[in-house]
KOLPA-341082 format. One record per residue: chain; residue in three letters; residue number from 1; x, y, z of N, C-alpha, C in turn. Coordinates in steps of 0.001 Angstrom, whole numbers, plus 524288, in hexadecimal, padded with zeros to 5 digits. Layout:
// KOLPA-341082
<A,ALA,NUM,<X,Y,Z>,<X,Y,Z>,<X,Y,Z>>,
...
***
This chain:
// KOLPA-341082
<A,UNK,1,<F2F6E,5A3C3,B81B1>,<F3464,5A169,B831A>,<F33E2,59B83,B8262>>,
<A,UNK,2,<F3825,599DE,B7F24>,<F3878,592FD,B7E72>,<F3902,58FCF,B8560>>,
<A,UNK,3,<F3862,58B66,B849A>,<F38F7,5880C,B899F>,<F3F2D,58806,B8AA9>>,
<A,UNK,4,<F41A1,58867,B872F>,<F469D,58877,B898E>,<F4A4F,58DAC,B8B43>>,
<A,UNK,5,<F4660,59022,B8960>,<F499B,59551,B8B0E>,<F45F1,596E2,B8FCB>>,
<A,UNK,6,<F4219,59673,B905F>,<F3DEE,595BF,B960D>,<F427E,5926D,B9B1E>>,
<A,UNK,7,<F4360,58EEE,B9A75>,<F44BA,58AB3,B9B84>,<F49FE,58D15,B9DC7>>,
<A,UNK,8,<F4D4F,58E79,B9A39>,<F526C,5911A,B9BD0>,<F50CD,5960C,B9EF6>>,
<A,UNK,9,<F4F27,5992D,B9EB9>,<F4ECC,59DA7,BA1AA>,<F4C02,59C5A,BA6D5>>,
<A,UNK,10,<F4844,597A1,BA83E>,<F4545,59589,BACA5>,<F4CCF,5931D,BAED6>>,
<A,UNK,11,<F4E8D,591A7,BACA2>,<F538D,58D86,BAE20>,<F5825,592A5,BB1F7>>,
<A,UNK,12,<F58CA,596C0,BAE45>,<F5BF7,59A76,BAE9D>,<F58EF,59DAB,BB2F0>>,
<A,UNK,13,<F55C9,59EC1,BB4A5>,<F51DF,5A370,BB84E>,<F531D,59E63,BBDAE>>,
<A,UNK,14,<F525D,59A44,BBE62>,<F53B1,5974F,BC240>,<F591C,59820,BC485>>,
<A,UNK,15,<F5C07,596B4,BC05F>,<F61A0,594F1,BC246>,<F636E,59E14,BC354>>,
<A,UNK,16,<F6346,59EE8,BC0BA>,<F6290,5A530,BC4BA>,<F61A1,5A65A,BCBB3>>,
<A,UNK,17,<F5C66,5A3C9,BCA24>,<F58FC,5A3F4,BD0AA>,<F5E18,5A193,BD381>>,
<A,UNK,18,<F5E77,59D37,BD328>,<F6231,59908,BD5DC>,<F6731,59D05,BD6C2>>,
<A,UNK,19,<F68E3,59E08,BD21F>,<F6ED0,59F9F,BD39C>,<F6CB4,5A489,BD7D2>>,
<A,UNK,20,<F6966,5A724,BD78D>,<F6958,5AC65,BD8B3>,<F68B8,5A8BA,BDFEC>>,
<A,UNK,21,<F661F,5A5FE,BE069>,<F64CA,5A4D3,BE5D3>,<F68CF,5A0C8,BE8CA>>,
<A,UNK,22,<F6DDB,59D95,BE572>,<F71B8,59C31,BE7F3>,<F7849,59ED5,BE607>>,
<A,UNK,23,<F7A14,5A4E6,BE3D4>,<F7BBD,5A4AD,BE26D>,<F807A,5A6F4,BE6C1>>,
<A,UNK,24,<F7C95,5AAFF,BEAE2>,<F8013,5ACC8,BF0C9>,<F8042,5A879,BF472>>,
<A,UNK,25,<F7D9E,5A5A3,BF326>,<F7FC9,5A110,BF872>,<F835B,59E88,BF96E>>,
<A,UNK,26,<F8448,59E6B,BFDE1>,<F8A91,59C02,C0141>,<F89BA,597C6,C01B9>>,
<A,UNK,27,<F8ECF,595D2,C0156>,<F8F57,58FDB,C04BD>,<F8C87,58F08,C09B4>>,
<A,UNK,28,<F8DD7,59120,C0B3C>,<F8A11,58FF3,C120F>,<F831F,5900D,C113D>>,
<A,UNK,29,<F83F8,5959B,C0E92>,<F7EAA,596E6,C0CFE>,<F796F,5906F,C0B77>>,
<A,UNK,30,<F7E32,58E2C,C077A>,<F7B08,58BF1,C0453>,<F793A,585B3,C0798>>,
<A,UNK,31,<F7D45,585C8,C0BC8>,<F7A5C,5825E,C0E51>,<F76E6,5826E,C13B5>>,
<A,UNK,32,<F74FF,587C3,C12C1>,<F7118,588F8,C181C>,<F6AD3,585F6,C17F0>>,
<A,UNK,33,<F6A7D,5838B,C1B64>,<F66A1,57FD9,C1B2C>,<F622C,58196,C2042>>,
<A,UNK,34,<F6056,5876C,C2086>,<F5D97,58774,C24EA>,<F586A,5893C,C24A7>>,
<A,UNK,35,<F567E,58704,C1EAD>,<F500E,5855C,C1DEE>,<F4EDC,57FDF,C1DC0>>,
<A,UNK,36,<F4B15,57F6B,C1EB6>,<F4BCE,57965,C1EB4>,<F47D6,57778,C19F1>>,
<A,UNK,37,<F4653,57C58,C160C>,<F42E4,579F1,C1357>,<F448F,57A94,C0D8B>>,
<A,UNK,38,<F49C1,57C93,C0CE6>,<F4E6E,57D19,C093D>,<F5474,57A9E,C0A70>>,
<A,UNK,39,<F5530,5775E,C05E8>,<F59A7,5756F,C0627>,<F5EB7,57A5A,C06F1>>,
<A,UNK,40,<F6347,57957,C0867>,<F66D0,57E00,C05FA>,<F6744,57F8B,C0163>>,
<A,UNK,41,<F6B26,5846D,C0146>,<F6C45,586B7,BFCBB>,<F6EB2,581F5,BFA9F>>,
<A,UNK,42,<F726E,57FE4,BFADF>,<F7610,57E0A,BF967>,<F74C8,577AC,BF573>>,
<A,UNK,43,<F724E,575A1,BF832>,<F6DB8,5726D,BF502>,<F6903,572B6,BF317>>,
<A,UNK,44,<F6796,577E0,BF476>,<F64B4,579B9,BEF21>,<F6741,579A2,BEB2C>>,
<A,UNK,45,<F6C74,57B95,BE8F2>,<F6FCE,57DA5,BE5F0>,<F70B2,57924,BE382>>,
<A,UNK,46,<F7340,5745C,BE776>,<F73DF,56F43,BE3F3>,<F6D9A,56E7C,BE17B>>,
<A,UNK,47,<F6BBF,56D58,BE2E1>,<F6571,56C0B,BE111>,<F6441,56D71,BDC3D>>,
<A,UNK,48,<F64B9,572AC,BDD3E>,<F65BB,5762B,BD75E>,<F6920,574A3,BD370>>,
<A,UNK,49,<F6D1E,57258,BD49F>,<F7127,56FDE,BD07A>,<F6DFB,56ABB,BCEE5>>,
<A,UNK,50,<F6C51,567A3,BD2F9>,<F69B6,56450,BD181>,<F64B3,5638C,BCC74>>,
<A,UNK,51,<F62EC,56918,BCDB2>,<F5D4F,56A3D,BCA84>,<F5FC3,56AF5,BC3E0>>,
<A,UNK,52,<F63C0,56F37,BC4F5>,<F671D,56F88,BC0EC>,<F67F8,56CA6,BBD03>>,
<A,UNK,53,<F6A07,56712,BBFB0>,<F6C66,56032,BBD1A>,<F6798,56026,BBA60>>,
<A,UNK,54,<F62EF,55FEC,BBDFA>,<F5F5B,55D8B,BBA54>,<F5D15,55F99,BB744>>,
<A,UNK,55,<F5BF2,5648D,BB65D>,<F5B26,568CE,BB2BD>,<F5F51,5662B,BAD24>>,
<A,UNK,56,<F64C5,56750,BAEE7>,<F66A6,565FF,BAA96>,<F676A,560A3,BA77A>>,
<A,UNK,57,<F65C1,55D28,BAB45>,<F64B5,55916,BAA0C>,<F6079,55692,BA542>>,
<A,UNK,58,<F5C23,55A0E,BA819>,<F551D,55BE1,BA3D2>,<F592F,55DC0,B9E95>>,
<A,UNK,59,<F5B0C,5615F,B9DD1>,<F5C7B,56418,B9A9E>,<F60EB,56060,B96CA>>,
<A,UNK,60,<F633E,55A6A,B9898>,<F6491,558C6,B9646>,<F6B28,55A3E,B9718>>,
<A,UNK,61,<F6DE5,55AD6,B9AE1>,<F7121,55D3B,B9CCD>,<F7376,55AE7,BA1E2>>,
<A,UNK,62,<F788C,55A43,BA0AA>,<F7ADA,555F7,BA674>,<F7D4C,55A7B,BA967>>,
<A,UNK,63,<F7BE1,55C4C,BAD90>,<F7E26,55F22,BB1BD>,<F831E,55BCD,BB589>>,
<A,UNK,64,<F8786,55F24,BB794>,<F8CC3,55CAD,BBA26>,<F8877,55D5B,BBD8D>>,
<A,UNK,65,<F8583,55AE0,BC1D3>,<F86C3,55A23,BC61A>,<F8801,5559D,BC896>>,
<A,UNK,66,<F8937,55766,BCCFF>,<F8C2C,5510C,BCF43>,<F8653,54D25,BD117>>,
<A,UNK,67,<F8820,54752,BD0E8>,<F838A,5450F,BD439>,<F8371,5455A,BDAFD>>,
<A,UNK,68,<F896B,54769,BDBD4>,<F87E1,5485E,BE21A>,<F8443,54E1F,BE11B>>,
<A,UNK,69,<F8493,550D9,BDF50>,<F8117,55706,BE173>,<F7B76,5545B,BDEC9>>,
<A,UNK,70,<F7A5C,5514C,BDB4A>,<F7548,54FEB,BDA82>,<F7305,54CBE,BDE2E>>,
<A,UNK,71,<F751C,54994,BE0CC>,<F743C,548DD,BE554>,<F73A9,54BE6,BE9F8>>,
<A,UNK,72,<F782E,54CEA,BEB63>,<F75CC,552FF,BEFA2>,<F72C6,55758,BEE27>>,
<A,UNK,73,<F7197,557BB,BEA00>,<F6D5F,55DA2,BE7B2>,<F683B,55985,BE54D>>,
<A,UNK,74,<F6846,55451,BE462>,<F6302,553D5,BDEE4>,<F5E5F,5547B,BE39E>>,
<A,UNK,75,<F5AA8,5525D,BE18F>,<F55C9,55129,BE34F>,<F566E,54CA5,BE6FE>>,
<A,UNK,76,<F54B9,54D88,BEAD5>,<F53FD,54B8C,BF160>,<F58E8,549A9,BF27B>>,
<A,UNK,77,<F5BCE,54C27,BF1DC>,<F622A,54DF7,BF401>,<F6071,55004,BFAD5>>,
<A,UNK,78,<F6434,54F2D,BFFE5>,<F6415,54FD0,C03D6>,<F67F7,5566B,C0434>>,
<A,UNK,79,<F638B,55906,C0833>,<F66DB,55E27,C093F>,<F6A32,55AD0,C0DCC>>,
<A,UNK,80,<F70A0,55D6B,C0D50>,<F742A,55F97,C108A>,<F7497,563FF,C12A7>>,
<A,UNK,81,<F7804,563BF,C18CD>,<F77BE,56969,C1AC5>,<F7DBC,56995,C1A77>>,
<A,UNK,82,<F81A7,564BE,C1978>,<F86B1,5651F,C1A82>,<F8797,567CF,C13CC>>,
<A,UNK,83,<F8ACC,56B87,C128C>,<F8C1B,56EFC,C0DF4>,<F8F7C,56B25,C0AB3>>,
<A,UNK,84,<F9449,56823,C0F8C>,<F9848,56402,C0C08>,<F9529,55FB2,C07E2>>,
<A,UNK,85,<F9101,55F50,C0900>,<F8E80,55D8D,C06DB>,<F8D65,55E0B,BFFF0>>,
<A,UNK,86,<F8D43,563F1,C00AF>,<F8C31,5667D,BFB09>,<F8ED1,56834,BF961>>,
<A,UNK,87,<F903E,56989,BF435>,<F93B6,56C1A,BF1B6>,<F91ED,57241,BF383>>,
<A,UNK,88,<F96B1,57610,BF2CC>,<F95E7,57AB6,BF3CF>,<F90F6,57E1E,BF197>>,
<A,UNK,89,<F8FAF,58195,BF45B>,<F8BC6,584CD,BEF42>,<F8D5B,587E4,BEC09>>,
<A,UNK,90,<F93B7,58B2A,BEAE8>,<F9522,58AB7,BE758>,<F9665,587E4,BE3CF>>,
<A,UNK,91,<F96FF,5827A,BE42B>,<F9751,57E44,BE112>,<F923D,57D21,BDF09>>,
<A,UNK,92,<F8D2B,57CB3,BE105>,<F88D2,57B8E,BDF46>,<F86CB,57FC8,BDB21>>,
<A,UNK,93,<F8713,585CD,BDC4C>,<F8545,589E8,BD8DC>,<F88F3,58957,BD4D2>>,
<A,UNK,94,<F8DBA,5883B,BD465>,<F903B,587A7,BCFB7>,<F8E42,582F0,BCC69>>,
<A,UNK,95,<F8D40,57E3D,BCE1B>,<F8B6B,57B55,BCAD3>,<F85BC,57C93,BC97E>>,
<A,UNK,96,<F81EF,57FB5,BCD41>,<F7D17,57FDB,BCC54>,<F7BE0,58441,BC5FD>>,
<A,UNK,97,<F8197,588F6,BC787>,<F7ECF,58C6C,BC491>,<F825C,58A20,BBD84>>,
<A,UNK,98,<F86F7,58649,BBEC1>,<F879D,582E3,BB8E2>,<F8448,57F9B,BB893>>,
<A,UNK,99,<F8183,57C44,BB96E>,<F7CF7,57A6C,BB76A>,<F7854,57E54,BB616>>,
<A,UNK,100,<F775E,5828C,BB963>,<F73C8,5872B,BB641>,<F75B5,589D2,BB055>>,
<A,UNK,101,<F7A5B,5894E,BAF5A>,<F7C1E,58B73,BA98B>,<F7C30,5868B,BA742>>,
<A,UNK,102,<F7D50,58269,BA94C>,<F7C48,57E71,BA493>,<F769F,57DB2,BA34C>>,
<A,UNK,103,<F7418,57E2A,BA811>,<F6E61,57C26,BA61F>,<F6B3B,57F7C,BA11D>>,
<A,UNK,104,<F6E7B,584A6,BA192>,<F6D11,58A8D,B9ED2>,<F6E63,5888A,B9A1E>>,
<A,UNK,105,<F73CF,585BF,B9804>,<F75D7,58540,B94D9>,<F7365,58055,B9199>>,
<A,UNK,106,<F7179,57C47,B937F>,<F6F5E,578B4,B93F7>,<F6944,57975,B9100>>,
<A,UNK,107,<F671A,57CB3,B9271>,<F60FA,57E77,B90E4>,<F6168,58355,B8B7A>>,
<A,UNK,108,<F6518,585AA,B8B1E>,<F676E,5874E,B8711>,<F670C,584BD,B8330>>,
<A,UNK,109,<F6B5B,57F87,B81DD>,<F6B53,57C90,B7E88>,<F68D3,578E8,B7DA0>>,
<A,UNK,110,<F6527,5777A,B80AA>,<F61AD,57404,B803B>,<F5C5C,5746A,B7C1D>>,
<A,UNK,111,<F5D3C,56ED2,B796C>,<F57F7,5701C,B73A6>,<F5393,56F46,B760E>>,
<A,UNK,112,<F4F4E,573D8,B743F>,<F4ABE,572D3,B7511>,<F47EE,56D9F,B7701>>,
<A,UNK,113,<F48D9,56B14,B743F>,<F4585,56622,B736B>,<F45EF,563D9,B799F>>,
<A,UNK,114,<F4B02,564A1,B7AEF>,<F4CF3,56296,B801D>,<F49B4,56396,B8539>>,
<A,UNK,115,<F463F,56895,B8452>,<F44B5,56AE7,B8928>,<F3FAD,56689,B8AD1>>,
<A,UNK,116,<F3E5D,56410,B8583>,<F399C,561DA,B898B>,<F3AF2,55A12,B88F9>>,
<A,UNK,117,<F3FC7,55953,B87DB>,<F4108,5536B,B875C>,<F41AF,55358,B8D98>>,
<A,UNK,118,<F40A1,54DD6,B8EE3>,<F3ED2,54AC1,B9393>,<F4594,549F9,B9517>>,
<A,UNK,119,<F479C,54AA9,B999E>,<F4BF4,54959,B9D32>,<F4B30,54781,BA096>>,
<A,UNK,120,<F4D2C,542BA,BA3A3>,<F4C03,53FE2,BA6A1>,<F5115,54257,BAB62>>,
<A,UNK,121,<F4ECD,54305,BAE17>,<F5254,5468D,BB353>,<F533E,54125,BB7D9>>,
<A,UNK,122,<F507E,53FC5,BB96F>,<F50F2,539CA,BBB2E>,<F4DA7,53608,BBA8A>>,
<A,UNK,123,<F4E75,53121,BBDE5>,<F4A5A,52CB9,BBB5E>,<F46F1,53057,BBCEE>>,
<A,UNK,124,<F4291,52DB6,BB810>,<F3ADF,53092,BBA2A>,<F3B0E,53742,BB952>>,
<A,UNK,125,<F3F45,5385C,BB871>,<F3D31,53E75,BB81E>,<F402C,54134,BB3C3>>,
<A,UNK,126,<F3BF1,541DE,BAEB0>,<F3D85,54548,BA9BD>,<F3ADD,54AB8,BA936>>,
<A,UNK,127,<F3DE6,54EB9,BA777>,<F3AC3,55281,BA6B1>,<F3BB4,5541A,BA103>>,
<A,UNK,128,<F3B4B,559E4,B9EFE>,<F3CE0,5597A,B9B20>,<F40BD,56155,B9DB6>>,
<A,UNK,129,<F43CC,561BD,B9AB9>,<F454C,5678C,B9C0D>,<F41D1,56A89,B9C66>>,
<A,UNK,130,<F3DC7,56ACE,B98AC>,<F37D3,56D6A,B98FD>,<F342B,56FCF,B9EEA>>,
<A,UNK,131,<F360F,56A2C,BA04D>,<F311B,56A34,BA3E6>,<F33F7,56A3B,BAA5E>>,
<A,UNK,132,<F39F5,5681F,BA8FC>,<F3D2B,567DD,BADED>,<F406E,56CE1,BAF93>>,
<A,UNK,133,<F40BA,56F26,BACB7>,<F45AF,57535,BAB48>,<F40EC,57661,BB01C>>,
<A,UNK,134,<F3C26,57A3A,BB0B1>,<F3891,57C2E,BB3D0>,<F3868,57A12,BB913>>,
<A,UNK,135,<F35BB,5743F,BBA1D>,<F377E,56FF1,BBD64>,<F3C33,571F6,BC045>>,
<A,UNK,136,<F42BD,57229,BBE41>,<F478F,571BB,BC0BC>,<F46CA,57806,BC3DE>>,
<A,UNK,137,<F43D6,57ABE,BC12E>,<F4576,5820F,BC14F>,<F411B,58358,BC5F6>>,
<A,UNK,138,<F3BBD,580D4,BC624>,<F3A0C,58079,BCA21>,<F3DDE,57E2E,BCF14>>,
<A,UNK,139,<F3F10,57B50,BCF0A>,<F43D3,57812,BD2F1>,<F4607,57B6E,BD545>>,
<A,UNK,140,<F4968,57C80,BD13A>,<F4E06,5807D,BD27A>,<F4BFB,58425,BD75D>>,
<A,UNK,141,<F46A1,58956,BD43D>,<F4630,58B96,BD80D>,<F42E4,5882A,BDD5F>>,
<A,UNK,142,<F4089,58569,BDD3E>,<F3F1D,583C0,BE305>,<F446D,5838E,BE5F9>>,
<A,UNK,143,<F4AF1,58059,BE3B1>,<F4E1B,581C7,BE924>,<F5007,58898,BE8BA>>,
<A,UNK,144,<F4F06,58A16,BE426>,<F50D9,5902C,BE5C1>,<F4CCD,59265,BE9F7>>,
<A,UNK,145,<F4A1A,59219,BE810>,<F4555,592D9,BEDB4>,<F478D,592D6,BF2BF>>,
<A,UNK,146,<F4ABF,58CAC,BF3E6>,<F4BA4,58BBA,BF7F1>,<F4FDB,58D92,BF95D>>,
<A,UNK,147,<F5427,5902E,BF6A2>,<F5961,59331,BF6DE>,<F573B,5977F,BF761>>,
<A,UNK,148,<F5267,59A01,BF61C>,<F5273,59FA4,BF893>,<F4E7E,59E8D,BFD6D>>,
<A,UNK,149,<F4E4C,59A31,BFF81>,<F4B90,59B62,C0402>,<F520B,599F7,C0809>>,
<A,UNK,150,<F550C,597CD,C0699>,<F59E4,596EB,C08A3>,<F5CE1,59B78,C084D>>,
<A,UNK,151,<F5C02,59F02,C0555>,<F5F6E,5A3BE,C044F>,<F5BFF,5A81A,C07E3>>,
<A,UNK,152,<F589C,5A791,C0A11>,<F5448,5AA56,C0E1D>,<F56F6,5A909,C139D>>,
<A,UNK,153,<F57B2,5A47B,C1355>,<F585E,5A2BF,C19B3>,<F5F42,5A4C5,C1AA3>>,
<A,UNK,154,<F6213,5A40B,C149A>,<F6762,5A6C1,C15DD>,<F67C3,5AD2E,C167C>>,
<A,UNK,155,<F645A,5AEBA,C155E>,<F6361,5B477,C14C1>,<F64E2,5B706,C11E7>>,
<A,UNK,156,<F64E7,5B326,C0E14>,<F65E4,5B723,C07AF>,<F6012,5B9F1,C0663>>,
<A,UNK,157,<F6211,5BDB2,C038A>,<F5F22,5C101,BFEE1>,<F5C76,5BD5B,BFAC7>>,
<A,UNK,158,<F56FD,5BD9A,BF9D9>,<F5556,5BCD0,BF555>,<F5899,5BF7D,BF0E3>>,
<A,UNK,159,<F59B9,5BA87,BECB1>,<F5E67,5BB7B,BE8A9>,<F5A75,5BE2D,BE47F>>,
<A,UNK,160,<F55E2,5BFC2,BE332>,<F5253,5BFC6,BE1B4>,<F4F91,5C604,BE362>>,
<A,UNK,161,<F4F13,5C893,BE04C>,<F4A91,5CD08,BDF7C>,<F477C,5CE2C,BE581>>,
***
């Protein structure tokens, strides 16, 4: 298997997991906060959009999101317990799972050569799609991790085998 078709199917087997582990959750649900060693559902989810941006970003690709949710979802963003705060979690899975078909669409058309050119994601930090696509997909599942230990304490079903 080529790196980019590796690459896409590592991309596609993630964003699965994800949907499969926020796709029954409620509004209320998503802001239950009664571990203290997991954020909520609900900003996990932004987070995930967040990871998303920059995925497609590597890939050479401008994602809609707003700079307020990159702010409330990026990296060392503050959890809330008030919900007004956040956009809905139907609002978040809809944008999460259109940035998952663009990113699909995105790695599709993308030329070879591209997978291992250097992208600068912010100051001081370049990767190349190569080496960051793995990087983001590790990510991903560490907060899915933390949505099924949140989906334990709600007393859901493992979505999963």
């Amino acid at each position: 298997m080529d790196n980019k078709k590796y690459l896409k199917q590592m991309i596609k087997s993630n964003q699965e997991t994800i949907k499969k582990l926020i796709d029954d959750i409620s509004e209320e649900e998503s802001m239950r906060h009664d571990y203290e060693f997991c954020n909520h559902i609900r900003w996990q989810t932004g987070h995930l959009i967040d990871t998303a941006r920059l995925v497609l970003k590597l890939l050479g690709e401008r994602a809609d999101v707003s700079d307020e949710w990159t702010k409330l979802f990026g990296y060392g963003s503050v959890l809330h317990d008030d919900a007004s705060i956040y956009p809905s979690m139907t609002a978040l899975k809809e944008k999460l799972y259109g940035l998952y078909d663009q990113t699909l669409s995105v790695v599709d058309s993308l030329p070879y050569e591209h997978l291992e050119r250097e992208v600068e994601l912010t100051e001081n930090w370049k990767l190349t799609p190569l080496a960051g696509i793995p990087a983001f997909c590790r990510h991903e599942y560490y907060h899915g991790g933390q949505i099924t230990v949140m989906r334990r304490v709600l007393g859901r079903e493992a979505p999963f085998g």
